[in-house]
KOLTIKE-155302 format. One record per residue (C-alpha): residue in one letter; z, x, y. Coordinates in steps of 0.1 Angstrom, whole numbers, plus 5000, padded with zeros to 4 digits. Layout:
aZXY ...
! end
This chain:
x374509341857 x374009201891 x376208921905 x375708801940 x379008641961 x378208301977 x380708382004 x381508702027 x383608972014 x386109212030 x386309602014 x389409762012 x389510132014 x386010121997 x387410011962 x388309671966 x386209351969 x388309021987 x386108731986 x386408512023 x387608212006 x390808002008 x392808301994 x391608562014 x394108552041 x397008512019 x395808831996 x394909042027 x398308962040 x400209072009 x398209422017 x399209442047 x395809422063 x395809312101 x392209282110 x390908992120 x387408872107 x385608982135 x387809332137 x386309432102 x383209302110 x383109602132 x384309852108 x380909852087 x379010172086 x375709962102 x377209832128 x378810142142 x375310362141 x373709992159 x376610022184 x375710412192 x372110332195 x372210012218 x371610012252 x371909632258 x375909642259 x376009352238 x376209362198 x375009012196 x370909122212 x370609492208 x368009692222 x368010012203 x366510372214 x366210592179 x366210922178 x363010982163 x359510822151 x357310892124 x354110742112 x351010822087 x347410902089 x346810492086 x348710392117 x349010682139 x345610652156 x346610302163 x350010352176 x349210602199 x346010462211 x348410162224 x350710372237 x347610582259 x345910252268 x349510152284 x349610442304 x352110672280 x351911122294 x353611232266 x356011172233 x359511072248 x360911182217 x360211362186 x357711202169 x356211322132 x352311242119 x352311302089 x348711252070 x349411142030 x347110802028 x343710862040 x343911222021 x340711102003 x338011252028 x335211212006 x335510872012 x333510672043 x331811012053 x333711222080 x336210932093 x339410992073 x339411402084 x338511272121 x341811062124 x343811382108 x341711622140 x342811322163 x346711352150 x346411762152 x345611712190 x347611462197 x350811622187 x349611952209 x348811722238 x351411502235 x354111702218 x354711612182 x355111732149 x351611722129 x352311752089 x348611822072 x347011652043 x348511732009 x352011872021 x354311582018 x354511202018 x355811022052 x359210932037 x360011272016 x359011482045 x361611272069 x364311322037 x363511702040 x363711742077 x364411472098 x367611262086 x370711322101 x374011142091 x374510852119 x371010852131 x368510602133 x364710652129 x361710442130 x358510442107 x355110242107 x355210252076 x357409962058 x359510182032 x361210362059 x364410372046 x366610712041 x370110532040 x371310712013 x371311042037 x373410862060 x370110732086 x369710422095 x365710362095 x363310082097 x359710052094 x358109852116 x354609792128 x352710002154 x353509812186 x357209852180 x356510292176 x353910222211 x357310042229 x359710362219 x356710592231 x356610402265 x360510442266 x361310072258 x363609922228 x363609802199 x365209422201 x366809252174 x370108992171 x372609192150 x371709152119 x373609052090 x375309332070 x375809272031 x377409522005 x375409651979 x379309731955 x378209981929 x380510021898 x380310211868 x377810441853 x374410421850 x373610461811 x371810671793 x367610681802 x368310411833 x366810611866 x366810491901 x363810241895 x365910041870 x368709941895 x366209891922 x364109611903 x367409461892 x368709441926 x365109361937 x365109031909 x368408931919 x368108891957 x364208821966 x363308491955 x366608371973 x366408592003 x369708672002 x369209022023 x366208902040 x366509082079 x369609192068 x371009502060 x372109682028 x375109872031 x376010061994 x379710101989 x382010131960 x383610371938 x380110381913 x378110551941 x379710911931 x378510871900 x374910891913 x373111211930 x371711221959 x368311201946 x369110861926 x370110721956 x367410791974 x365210621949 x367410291948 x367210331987 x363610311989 x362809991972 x365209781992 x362009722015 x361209461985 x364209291992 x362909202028 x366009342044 x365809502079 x367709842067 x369710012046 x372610312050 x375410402025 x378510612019 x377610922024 x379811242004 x380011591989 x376511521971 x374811441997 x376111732018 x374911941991 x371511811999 x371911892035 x373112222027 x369812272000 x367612182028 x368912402054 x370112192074 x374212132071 x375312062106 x373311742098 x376011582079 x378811412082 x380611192064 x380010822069 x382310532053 x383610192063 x386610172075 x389910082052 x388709682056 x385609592068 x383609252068 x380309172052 x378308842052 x377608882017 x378009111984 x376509231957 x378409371930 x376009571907 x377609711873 x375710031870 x376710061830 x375009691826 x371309781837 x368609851811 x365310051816 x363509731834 x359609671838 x358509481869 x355609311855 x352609161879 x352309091909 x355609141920 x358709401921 x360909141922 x359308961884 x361609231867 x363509201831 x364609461806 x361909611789 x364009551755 x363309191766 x359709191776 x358709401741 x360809121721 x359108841737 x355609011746 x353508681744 x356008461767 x356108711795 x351808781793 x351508421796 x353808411827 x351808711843 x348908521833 x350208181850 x350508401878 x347308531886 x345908171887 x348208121918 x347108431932 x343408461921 x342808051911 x339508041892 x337508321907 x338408511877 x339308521840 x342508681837 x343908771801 x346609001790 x346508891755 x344409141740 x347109461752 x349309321722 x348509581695 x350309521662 x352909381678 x353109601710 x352209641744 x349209931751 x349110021785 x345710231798 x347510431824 x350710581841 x352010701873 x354310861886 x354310901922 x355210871960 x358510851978 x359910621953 x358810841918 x357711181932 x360611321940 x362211671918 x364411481899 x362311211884 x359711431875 x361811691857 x363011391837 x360211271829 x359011631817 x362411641798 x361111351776 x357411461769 x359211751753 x360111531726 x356611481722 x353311611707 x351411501742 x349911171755 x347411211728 x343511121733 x343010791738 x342510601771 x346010641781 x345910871811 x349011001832 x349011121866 x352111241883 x352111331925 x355211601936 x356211431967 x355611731985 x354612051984 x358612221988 x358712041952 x356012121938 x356712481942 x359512401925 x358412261900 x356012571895 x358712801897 x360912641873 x358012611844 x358212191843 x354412171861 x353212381831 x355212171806 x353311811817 x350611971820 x350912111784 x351611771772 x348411621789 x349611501825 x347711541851 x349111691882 x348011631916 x349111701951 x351311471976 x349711161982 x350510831983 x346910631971 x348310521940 x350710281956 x348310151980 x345110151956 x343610481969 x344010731945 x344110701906 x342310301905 x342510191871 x339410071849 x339209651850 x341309461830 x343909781827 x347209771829 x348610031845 x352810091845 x353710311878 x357010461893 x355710401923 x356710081956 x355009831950 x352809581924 x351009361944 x348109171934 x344809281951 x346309621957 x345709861933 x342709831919 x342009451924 x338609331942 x338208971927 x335408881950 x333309171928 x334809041895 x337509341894 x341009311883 x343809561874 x348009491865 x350409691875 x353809691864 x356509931882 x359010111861 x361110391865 x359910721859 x361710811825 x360110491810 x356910581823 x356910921802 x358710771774 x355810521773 x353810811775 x355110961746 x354610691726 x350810751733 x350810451759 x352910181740 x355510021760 x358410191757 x361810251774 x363210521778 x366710441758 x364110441727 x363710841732 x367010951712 x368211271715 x366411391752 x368411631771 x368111591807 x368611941817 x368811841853 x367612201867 x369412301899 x366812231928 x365812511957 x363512411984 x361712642003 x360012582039 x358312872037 x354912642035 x355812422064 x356612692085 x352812852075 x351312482079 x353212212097 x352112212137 x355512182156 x355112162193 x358912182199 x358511872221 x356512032240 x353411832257 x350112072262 x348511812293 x345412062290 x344812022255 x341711752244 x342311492221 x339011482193 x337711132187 x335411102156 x333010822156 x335110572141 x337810582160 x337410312183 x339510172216 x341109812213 x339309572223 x340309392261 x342509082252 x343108792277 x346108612286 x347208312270 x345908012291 x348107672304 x346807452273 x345707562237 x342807512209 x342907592175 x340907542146 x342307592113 x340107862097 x342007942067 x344707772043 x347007952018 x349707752001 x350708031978 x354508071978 x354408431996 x351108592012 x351508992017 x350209172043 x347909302014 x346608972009 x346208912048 x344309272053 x343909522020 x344809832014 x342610121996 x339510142007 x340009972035 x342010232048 x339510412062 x338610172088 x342510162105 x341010372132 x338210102142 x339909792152 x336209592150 x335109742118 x338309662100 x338809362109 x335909252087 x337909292057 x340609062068 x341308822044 x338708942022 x340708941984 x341808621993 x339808392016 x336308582020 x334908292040 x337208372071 x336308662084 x332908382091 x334808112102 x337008312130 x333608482141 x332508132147 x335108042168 x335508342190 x332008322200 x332707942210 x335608132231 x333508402248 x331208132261 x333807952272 x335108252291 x331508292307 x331707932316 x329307772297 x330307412285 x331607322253 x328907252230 x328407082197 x331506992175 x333807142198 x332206932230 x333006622203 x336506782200 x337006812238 x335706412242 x338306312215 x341206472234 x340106332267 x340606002256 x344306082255 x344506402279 x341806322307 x343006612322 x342006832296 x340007102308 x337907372289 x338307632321 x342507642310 x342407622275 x341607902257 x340107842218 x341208032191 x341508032153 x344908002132 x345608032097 x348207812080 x350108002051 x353307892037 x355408262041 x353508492055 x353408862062 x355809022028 x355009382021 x353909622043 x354409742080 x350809762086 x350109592127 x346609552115 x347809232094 x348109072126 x345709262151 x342609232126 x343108852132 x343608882168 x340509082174 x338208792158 x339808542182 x343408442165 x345608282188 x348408202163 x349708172127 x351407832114 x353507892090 x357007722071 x358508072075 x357708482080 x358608672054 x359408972071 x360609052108 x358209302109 x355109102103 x356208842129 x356809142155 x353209232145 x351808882156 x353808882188 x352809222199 x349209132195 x350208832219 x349908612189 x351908302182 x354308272156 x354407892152 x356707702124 x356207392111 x358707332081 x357207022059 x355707032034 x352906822037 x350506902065 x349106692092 x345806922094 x343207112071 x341207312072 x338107312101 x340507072119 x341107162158 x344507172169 x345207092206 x348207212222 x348407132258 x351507302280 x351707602259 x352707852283 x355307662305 x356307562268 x356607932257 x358208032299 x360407752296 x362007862259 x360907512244 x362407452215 x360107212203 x356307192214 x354106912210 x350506962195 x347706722183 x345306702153 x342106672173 x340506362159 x340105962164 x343405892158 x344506232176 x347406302153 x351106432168 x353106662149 x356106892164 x356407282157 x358207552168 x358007942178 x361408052167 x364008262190 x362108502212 x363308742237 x362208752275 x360109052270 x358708912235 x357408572261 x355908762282 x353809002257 x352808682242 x352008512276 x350108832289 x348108832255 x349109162241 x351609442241 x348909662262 x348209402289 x351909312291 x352509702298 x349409732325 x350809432343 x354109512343 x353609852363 
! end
């Protein structure tokens, strides 16, 4: 099904896999290949779009200008308030708010419609494109009308990713948008490229969801793409349309790879072509022998409907497997939860087995990933075979992923047929992926074609004794499931369906009534409308000589999301009002932090008013004296850290890392970052991304860390740094920051992206 090479890999004429071992030469030879190594390194699809998009002149650090931006109604207010408080006039380049997560404006009074006002007068102020509530998700709206074949575009929102049409695109937290808005780059080492080799044909009742968890379970755990990118090759990729591709392509953001972009041909011309816009295409390949630092071959024929059971996309197995051995694989999700939730709850999934099978409460089918035409007249395709989802407290919801579709999907009769067969259909919006929209009832499990599974995401609060699973599945299993009145079920049990695969036509026509298009032009005159909530960032200060931190928080769960680190759903609401949100930081998982980093910080302001350390940290400052007489409260600033194991997996979201910064966060220690982005998110929020790498810790929790040289540490490039467990003993222990680039120092040493931009001028 999925094989992974432990060695690079050079593709011949895009049919052809030569494993780099002690062969390779010899076999390449006989072919009559003269490329060196580093000649078909070059030859890759990714690193000829990174070459026409750098401005560094060198492919080793690249500093890359995109061609466009986009962002949602969670993250724009934020971006762009950055990008005015550092002293941006108007959008450099085209830049798209489109408003599909806080579409819920019943919720938290007037705040979610003020931050789409805000967006409509910032694009006529500062010359953007403003997409309204209920029109299209972030990513289908970019598929629709803003890939091009050999461009590169950048999203704050993590599943940013339209490779399949030929664009490279990465989502990326708000500071990285802010730095394209105030005409700066984007800087990353080049990153390594592995082939995704596709072969075969996918059988029958395996969508786009299927391959994607299989890829997903085959390459997360080992982080075998992590930062890199995916490039899809091979002679199985004609076998897929355009639309199948584009749901593999979404989901590689669970892999934790930087990008995606794949082979582009006559189907996905079509698409152009459907969309209006042809002189967007061109064909994009590899050359006849290119280089990649990894590949993986995926047999399309091998893959079976798969179910990605809780909490994570990447726990996927064949749903043929998880029906034959329901009681193992409940138990594992079960084992699960207690790393994720400990003993704050009682977790069972034992009493969904129902003579023998799985009942599910509810199903999905939604979002960039499962809204799109295709899956949905699939899905309606199957509930033919069906008297309806019946009456019981199995509901389904489905979301168009925009409102071009959902025309569509009028026009061609398959809204009427789900909704005949007991679906409920609702407008483009992405809450059920983030825990907004269609929350399931406690203890439920829901099954969604939707991006993500997360625990404490959608529908979770276990500090009020709430709990929901989600497992992801593809679309076609999610009706088939439905047709069996909400018993698992795949959907190569439905014999006989006939996917009728209706021809697709998209009309405009509503984005041309709706959409606000300022042609990139900036109205100076026009007034931007604040609503109450949305709130300035608060000032930041610049990183002092010497360092202390006190441990305020310890996770030693294998990965921590961003979720986990600031939720999602109805915390949404709040992404406007830096102070406000931050109070939920942590929440789900450690509710006594928010507390704890409060503490701290107001130890910190009185230390910036001058007052004297008082208390336990006075008793902290004696204890480092002894070693450091030196020491001196006036050049060390005092802030909080949290220690978590892998930190920051999931989503794009900044406020992961700015919520902490705002209660006083100086740093995270971690073993590793899970993502790029989330480590970008710390640093552009002057953060620190220390690594320690053992184990076993020298500190705990409510012990101060001193760390005295920091900056001419973090100015001199320090490779190691020296910091102390503040107590009798005064305990050394060595940690690290990791490669950073010049302009990455100094945001860090100026205390934030905005002061690093005001002091730069």
């Amino acid at each position: 099904m999925i094989t992974l090479l432990q060695n690079g890999a050079y593709l011949l004429n895009n049919s052809e896999i030569i494993e780099a071992n002690n062969e390779a030469e010899a076999i390449l030879k006989s072919k009559g290949v003269v490329e060196t190594k580093e000649e078909a390194k070059q030859n890759t699809m990714a690193y000829n779009i990174l070459k026409e998009h750098n401005t560094s002149g060198n492919m080793e650090k690249l500093e890359i200008k995109f061609d466009k931006i986009t962002s949602h109604d969670i993250t724009f207010v934020g971006i762009i308030q950055t990008a005015r408080a550092s002293g941006m006039e108007k959008f450099p380049l085209p830049y798209v708010l489109t408003n599909c997560h806080n579409s819920l404006c019943a919720v938290g009074g007037t705040i979610n419609e003020d931050d789409h006002m805000f967006g409509l007068t910032a694009a006529q102020k500062y010359g953007g494109v403003y997409v309204p509530l209920h029109q299209a998700v972030i990513h289908q709206f970019a598929r629709e009308m803003l890939a091009t074949c050999g461009g590169m575009i950048l999203g704050s929102d993590s599943h940013t990713r339209y490779g399949s049409l030929g664009t490279m695109a990465i989502g990326e937290g708000g500071g990285e948008l802010a730095k394209q808005l105030l005409n700066q780059t984007y800087d990353v080492n080049m990153p390594g490229i592995v082939a995704v080799y596709m072969e075969g044909t996918p059988s029958y009742g395996v969508g786009p969801q299927d391959v994607a968890l299989a890829i997903i379970g085959a390459v997360f755990n080992n982080g075998y793409v992590k930062n890199k990118v995916m490039e899809f090759v091979g002679p199985g990729i004609k076998n897929l349309s355009a639309e199948f591709r584009i749901g593999v392509d979404v989901m590689t953001t669970e892999t934790t790879c930087l990008s995606s972009i794949w082979k582009t041909d006559e189907k996905i011309k079509e698409f152009y072509d459907i969309h209006g816009r042809i002189g967007d295409y061109k064909e994009i390949a590899p050359g006849a022998c290119s280089y990649y630092d990894g590949v993986i071959k995926v047999d399309l024929g091998a893959i079976k409907p798969m179910i990605a059971m809780p909490f994570h996309p990447s726990n996927a197995y064949p749903i043929a497997d998880v029906k034959a051995n329901l009681k193992d694989y409940l138990h594992e999700c079960e084992e699960r939860a207690k790393v994720s939730f400990g003993d704050k709850i009682e977790y069972s999934l034992m009493d969904k087995i129902i003579d023998g099978n799985l009942y599910v409460e509810q199903g999905i089918i939604a979002g960039c990933a499962g809204g799109t035409f295709e899956n949905i007249c699939d899905a309606a395709d199957i509930l033919k075979k069906s008297d309806g989802i019946g009456s019981d407290k199995f509901t389904l919801s489905i979301y168009p992923s925009s409102t071009p579709v959902q025309m569509e999907l009028i026009k061609n009769g398959v809204y009427a047929t789900l909704m005949e067969k007991g679906a409920v259909m609702k407008t483009a919006f992405c809450g059920p992926c983030f825990g907004a929209g269609d929350t399931p009832s406690n203890n439920a499990f829901s099954i969604r074609h939707v991006t993500r599974n997360f625990p404490n995401r959608e529908g979770s609060k276990v500090q009020n004794g709430q709990i929901a699973s989600v497992a992801l599945m593809d679309a076609k299993s999610v009706a088939a499931t439905a047709a069996n009145k909400g018993f698992l079920a795949g959907a190569d049990e439905m014999e006989g369906v006939d996917f009728t695969k209706p021809k697709y036509y998209f009309d405009k026509s509503i984005y041309e009534t709706r959409v606000f298009d300022s042609k990139g032009v900036a109205d100076s005159s026009a007034e931007l409308v604040f609503g109450p909530n949305i709130k300035d960032w608060p000032s930041m200060t610049a990183l002092t000589d010497d360092l202390m931190l006190k441990v305020v928080s310890e996770i030693h769960d294998p990965v921590t999301t961003t979720d986990e680190l600031i939720p999602s759903g109805e915390t949404s609401s709040y992404r406007s009002n830096p102070l406000g949100l931050a109070e939920f930081t942590l929440s789900r998982r450690d509710p006594e932090y928010v507390g704890r980093a409060k503490d701290v910080y107001a130890m910190e302001v009185e230390r910036r008013e001058g007052k004297a350390p008082a208390g336990e940290l006075a008793d902290a400052y004696d204890k480092v004296k002894k070693q450091f007489p030196d020491a001196d409260a006036v050049n060390t600033a005092l802030g909080s850290t949290i220690y978590a194991v892998k930190p920051g997996d999931g989503s794009a979201r900044e406020q992961a890392a700015s919520c902490q910064k705002v209660l006083g966060a100086w740093a995270n220690i971690a073993q590793e970052y899970a993502t790029k982005r989330y480590r970008s998110n710390m640093i552009n929020w002057g953060m620190i991304p220390f690594l320690y790498e053992k184990e076993n810790l020298p500190f705990e929790l409510n012990d101060y860390i001193y760390i005295p040289g920091i900056r001419k540490a973090i100015e001199e490039k320090a490779d190691k740094i020296k910091a102390y467990v503040v107590g009798d003993a005064m305990t050394e222990f060595e940690i690290s920051i990791g490669e950073l680039t010049d302009d990455e120092r100094k945001i860090i040493l100026a205390g934030c992206l905005i002061n690093y931009n005001n002091t730069s001028k």
